[in-house]
MMTF fields as JSON, N, C-alpha, C and O atoms, coordinates in Angstrom:
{
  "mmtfVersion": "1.0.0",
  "mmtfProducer": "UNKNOWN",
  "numBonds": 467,
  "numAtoms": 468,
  "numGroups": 117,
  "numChains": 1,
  "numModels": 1,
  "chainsPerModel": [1],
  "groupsPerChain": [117],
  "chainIdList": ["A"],
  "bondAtomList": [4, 2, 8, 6, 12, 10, 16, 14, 20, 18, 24, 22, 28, 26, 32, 30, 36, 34, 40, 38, 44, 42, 48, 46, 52, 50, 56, 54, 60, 58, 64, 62, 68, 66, 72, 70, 76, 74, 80, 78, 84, 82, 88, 86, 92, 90, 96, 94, 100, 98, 104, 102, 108, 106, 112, 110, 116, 114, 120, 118, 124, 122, 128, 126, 132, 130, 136, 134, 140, 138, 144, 142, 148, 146, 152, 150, 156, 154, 160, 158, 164, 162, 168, 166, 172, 170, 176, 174, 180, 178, 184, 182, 188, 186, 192, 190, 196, 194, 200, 198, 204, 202, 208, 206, 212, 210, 216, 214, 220, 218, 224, 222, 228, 226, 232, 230, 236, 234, 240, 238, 244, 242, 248, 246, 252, 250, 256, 254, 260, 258, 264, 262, 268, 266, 272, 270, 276, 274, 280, 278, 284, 282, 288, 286, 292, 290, 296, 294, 300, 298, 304, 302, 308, 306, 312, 310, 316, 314, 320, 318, 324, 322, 328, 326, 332, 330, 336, 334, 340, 338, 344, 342, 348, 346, 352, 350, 356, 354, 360, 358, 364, 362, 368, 366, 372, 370, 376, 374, 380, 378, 384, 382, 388, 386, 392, 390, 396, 394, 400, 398, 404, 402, 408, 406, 412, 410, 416, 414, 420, 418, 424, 422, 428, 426, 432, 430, 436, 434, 440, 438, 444, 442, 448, 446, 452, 450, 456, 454, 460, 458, 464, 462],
  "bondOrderList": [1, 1, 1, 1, 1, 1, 1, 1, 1, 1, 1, 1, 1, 1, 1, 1, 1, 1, 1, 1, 1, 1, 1, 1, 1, 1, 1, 1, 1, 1, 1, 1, 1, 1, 1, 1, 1, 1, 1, 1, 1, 1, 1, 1, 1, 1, 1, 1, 1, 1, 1, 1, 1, 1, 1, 1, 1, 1, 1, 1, 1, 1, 1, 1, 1, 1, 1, 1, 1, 1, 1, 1, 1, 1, 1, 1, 1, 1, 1, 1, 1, 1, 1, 1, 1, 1, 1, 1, 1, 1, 1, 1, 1, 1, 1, 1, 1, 1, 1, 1, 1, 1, 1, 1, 1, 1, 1, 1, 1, 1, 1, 1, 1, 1, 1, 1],
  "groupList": [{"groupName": "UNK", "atomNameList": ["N", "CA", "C", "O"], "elementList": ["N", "C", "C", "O"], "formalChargeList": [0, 0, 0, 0], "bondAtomList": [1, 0, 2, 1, 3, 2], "bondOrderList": [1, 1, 2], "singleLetterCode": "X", "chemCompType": "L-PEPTIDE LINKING"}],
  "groupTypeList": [0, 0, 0, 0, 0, 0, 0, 0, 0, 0, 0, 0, 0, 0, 0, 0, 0, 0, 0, 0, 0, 0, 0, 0, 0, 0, 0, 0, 0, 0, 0, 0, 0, 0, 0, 0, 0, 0, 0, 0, 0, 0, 0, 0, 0, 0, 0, 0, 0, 0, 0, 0, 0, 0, 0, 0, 0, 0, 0, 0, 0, 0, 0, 0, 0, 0, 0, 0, 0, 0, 0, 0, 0, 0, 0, 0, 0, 0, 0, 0, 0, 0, 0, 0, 0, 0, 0, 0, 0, 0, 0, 0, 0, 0, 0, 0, 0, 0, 0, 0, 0, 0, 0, 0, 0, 0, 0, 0, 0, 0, 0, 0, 0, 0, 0, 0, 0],
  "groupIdList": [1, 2, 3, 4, 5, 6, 7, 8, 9, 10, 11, 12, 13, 14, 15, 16, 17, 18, 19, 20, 21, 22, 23, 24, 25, 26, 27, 28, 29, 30, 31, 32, 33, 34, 35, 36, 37, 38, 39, 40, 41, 42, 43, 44, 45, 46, 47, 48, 49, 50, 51, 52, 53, 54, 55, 56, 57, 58, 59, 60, 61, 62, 63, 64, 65, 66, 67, 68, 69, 70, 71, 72, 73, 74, 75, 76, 77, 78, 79, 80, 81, 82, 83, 84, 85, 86, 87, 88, 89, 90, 91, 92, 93, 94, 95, 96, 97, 98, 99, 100, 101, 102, 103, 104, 105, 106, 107, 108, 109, 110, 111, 112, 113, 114, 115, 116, 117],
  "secStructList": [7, 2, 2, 2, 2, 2, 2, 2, 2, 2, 2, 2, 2, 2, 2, 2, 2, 2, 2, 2, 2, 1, 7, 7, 7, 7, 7, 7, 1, 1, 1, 7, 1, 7, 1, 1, 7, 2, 2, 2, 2, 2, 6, 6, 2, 2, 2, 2, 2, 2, 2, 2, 2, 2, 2, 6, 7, 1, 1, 1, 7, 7, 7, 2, 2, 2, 2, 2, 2, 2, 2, 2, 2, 2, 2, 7, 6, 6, 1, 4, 4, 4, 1, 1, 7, 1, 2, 2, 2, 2, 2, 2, 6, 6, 6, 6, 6, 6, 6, 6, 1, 7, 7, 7, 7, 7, 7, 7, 1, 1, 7, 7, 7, 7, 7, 7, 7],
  "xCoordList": [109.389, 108.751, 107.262, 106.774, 106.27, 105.245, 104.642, 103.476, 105.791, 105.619, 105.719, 104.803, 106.585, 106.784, 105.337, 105.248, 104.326, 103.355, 102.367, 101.771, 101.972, 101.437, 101.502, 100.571, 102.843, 102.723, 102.727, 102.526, 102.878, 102.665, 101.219, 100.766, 100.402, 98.789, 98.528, 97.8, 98.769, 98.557, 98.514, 97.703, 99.685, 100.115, 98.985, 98.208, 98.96, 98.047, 96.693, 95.971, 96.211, 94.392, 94.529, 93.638, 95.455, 95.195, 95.372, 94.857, 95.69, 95.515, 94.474, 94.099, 93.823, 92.229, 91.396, 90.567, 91.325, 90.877, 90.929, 89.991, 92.083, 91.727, 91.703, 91.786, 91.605, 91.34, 89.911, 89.329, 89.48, 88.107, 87.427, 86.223, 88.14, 87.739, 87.21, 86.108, 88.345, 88.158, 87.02, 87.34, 85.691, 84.784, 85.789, 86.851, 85.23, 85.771, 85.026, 83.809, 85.94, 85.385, 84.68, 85.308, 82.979, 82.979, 83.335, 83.422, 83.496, 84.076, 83.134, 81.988, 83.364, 82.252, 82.524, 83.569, 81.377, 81.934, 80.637, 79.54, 80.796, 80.35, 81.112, 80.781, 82.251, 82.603, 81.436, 80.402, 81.419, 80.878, 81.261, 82.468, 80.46, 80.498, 81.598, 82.516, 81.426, 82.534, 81.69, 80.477, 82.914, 82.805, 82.051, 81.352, 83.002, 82.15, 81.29, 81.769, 80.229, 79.02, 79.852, 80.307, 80.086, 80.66, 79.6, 80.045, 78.032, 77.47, 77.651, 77.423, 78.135, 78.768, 80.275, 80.864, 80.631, 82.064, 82.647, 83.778, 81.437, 81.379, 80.759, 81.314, 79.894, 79.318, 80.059, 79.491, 81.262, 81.885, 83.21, 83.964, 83.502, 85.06, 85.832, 86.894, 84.907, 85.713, 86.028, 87.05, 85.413, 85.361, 86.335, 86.786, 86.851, 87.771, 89.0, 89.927, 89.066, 90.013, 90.687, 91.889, 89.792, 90.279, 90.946, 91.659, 90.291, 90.819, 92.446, 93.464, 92.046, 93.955, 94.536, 95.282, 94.155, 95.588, 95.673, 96.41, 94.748, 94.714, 95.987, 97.08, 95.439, 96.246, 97.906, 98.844, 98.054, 99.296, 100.087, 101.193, 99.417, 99.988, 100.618, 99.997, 101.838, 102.545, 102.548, 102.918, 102.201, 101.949, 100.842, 100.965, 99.755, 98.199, 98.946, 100.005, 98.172, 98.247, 96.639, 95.567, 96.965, 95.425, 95.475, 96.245, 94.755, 95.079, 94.689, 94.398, 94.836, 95.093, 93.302, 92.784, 92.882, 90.774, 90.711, 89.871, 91.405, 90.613, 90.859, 90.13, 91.992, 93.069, 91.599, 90.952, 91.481, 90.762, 89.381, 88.742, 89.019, 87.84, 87.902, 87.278, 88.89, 88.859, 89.595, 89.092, 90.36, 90.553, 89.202, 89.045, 88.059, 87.095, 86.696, 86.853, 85.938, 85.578, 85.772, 84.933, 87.156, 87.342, 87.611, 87.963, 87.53, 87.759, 86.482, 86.325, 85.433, 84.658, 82.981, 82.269, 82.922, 82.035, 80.672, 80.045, 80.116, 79.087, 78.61, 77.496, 80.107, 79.876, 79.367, 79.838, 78.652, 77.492, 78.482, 77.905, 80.165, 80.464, 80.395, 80.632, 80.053, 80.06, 78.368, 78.233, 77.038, 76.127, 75.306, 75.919, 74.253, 73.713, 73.167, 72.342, 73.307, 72.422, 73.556, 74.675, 73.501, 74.745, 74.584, 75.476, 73.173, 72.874, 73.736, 74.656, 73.238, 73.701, 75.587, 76.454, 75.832, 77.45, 78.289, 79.454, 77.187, 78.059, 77.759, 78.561, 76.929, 76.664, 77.992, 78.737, 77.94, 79.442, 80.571, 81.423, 80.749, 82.101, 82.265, 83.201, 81.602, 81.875, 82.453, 83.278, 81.162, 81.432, 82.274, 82.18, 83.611, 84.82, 85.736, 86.936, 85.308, 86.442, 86.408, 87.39, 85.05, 85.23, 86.025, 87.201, 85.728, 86.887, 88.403, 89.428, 88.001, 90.188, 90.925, 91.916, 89.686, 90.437, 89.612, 88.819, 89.68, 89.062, 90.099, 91.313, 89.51, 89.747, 90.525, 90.307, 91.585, 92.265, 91.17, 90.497, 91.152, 90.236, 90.453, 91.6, 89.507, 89.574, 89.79, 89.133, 90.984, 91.201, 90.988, 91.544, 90.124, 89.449, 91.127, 91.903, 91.273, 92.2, 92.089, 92.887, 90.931, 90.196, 88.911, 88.13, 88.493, 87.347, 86.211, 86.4, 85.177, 83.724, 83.065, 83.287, 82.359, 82.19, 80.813, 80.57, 79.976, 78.637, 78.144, 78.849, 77.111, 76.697, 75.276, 74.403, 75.058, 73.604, 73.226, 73.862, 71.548, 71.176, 70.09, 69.602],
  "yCoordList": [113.264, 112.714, 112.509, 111.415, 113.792, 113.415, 112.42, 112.031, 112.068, 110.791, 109.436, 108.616, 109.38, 108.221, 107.813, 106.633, 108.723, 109.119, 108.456, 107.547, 108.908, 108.485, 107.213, 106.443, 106.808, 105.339, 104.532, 103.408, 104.5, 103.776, 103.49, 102.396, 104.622, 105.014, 104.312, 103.336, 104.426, 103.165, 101.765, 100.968, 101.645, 100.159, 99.841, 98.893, 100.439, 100.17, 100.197, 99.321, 100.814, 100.839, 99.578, 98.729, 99.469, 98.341, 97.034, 96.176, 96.717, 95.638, 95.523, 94.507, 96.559, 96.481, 96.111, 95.249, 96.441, 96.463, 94.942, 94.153, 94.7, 92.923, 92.036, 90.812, 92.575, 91.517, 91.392, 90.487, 92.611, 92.529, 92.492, 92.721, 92.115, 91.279, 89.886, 89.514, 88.961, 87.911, 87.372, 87.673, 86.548, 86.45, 85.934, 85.338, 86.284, 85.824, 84.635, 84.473, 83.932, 82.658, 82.724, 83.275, 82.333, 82.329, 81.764, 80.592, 82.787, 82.068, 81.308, 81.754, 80.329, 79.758, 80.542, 81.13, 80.475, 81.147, 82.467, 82.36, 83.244, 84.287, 85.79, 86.863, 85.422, 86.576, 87.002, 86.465, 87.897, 87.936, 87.569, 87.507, 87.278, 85.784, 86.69, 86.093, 87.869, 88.456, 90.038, 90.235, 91.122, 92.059, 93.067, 94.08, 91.58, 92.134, 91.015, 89.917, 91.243, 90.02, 89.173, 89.948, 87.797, 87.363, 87.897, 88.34, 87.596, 88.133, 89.017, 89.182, 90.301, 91.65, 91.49, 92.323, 90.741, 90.569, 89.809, 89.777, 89.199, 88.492, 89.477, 89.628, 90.193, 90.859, 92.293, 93.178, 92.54, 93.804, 93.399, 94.218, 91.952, 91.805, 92.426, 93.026, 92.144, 92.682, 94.157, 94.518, 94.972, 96.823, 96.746, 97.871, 95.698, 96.168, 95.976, 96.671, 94.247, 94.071, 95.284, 95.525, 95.808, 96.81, 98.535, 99.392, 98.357, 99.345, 99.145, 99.836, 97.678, 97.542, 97.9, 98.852, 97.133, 97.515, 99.022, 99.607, 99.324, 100.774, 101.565, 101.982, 101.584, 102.042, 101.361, 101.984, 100.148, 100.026, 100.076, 99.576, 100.645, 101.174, 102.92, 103.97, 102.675, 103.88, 104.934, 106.103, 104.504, 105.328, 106.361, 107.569, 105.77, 106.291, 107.595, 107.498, 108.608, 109.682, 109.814, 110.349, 109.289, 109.359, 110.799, 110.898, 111.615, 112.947, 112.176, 111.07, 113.048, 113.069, 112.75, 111.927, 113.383, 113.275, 111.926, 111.217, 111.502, 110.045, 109.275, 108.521, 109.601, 108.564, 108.487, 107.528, 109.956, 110.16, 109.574, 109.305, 109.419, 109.015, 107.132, 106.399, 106.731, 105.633, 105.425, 104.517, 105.889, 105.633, 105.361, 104.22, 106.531, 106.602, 105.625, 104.901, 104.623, 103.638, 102.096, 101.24, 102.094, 101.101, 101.118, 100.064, 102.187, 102.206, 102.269, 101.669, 103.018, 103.332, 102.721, 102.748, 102.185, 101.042, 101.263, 100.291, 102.463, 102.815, 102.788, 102.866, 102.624, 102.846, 101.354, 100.289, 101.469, 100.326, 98.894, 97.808, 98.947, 97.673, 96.804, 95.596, 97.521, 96.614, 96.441, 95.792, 96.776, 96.619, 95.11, 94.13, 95.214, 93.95, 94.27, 93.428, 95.066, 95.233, 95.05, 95.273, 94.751, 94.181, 95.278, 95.598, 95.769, 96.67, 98.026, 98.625, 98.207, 99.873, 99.386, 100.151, 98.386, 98.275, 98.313, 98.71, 97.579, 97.501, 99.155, 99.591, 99.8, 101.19, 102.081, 102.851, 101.583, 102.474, 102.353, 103.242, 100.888, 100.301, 100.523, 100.177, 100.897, 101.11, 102.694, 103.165, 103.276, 104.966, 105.291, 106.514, 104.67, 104.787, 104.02, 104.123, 103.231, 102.425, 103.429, 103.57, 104.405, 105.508, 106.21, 105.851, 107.34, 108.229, 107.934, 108.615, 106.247, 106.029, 105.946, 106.528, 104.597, 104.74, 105.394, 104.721, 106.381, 107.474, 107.253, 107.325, 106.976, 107.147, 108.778, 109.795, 108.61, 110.042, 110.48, 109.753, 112.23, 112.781, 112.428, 112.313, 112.297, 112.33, 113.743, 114.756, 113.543, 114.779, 114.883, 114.26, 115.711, 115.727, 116.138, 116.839, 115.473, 116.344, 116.968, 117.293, 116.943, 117.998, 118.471, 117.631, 119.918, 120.804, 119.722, 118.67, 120.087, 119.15, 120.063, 121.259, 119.356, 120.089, 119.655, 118.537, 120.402, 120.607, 119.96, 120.02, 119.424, 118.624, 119.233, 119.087, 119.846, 119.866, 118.613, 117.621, 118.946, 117.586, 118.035, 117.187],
  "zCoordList": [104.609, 105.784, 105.556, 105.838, 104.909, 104.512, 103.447, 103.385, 102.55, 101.468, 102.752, 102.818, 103.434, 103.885, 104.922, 105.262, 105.36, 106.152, 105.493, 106.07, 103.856, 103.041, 102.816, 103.053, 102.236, 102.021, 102.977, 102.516, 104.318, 105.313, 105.32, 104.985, 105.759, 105.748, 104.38, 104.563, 103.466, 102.188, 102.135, 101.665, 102.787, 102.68, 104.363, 104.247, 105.455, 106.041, 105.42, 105.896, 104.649, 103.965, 102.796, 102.813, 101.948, 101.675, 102.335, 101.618, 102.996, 104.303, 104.802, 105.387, 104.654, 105.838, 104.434, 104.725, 103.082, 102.081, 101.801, 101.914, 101.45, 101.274, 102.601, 102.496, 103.7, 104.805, 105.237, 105.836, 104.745, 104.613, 103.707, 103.825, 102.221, 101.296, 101.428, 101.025, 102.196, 102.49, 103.95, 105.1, 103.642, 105.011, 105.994, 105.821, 106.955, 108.192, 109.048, 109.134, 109.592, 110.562, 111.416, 112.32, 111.978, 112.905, 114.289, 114.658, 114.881, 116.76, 117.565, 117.595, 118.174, 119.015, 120.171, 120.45, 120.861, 122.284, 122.728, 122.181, 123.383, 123.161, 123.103, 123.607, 122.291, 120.731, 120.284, 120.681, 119.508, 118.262, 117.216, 116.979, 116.448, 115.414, 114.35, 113.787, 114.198, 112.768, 112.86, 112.924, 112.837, 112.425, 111.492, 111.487, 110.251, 108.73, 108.268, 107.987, 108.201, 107.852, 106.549, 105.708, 106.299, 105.588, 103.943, 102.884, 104.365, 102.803, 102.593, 101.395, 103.272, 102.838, 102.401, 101.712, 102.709, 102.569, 101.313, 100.828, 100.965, 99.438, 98.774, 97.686, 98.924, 97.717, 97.61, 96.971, 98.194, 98.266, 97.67, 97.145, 97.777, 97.632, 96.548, 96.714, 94.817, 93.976, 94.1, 93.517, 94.682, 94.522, 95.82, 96.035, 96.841, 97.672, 97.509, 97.925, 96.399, 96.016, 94.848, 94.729, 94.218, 93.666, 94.112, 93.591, 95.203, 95.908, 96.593, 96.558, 97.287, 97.63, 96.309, 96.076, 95.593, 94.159, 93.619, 92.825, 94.292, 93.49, 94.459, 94.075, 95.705, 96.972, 96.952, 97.448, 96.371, 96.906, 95.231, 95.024, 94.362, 93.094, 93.367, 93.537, 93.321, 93.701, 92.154, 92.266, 91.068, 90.102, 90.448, 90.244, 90.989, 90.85, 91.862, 92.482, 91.804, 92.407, 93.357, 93.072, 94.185, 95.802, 96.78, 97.735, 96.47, 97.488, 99.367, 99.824, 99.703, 101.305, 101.557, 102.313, 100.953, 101.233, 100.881, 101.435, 100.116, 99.532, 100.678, 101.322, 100.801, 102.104, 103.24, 103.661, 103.455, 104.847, 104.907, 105.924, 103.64, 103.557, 103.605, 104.373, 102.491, 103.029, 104.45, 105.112, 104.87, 106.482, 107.368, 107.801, 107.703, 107.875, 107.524, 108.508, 106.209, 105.845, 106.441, 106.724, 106.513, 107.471, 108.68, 109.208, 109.363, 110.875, 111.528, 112.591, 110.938, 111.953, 111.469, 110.466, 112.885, 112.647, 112.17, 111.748, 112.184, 111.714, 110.199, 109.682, 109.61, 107.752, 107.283, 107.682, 106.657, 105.83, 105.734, 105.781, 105.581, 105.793, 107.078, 107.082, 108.152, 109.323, 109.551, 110.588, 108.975, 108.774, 108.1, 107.676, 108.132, 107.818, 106.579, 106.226, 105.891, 104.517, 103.514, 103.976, 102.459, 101.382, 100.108, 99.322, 100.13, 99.079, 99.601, 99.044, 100.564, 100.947, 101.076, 100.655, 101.547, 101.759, 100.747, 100.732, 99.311, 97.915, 97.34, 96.515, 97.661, 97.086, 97.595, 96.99, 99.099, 99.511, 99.37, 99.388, 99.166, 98.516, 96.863, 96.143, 96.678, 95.157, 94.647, 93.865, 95.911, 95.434, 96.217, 96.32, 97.289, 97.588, 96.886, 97.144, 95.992, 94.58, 93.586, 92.857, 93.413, 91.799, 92.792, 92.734, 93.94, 94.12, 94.552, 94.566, 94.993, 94.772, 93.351, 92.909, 92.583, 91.131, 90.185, 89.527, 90.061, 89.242, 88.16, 88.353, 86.996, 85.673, 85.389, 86.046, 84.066, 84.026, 82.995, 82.264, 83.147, 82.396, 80.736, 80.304, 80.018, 78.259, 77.795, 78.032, 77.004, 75.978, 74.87, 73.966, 74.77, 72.528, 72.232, 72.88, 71.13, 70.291, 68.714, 67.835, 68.852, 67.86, 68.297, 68.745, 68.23, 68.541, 68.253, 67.641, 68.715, 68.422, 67.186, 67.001, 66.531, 64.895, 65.07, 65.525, 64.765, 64.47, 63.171, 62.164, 63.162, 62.033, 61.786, 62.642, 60.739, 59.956, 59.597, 59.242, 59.827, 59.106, 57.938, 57.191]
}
């Protein structure tokens, strides 16, 4: 029951990941013009597009924190993607792309050997 919890909550975060990859249209009217600033939305796309694939890759192993954190990320409007600055939005989109796809650790397979010179 808790796998199926997971991958739902997955397959939901990557959805929000590439839909807010792609800029959005503005509305005439008095809407507001878009959520996610389209120049944030271009200069974030590759680190989000990478995040959907990461999320809806059932190999990768994502703990429950990552989930929560990216949950947090796209829900709540205060985090740097619904902002007007592109620097601080790509800083946060990136350092929630290293802790989803975190690289597997390197294993020496021989001791480290000391060198005289």
């Amino acid at each position: 029951m808790k796998r199926d919890r997971i991958t739902k909550r997955r397959d939901k975060l990557a959805r929000m990941a590439e839909r807010a990859a792609v800029p959005e249209r503005s509305f005439l009217g008095r809407a507001p013009r878009s959520l996610i600033r389209p120049a944030v939305s271009m200069a974030c796309a590759p680190s989000l597009q990478a995040i959907a694939a990461a999320l809806r890759d059932r190999t990768l192993h994502i703990d429950e924190e990552s989930l929560e954190s990216a949950w947090r990320f796209f829900t709540d409007g205060r985090t740097a993607l619904y902002g007007y600055d592109v620097t601080e939005a790509l800083r946060e989109t990136v350092r929630l792309q290293q802790k989803i796809v975190r690289p597997e650790p390197v294993e020496l397979d021989q001791a480290p050997v000391a060198v005289a010179v």
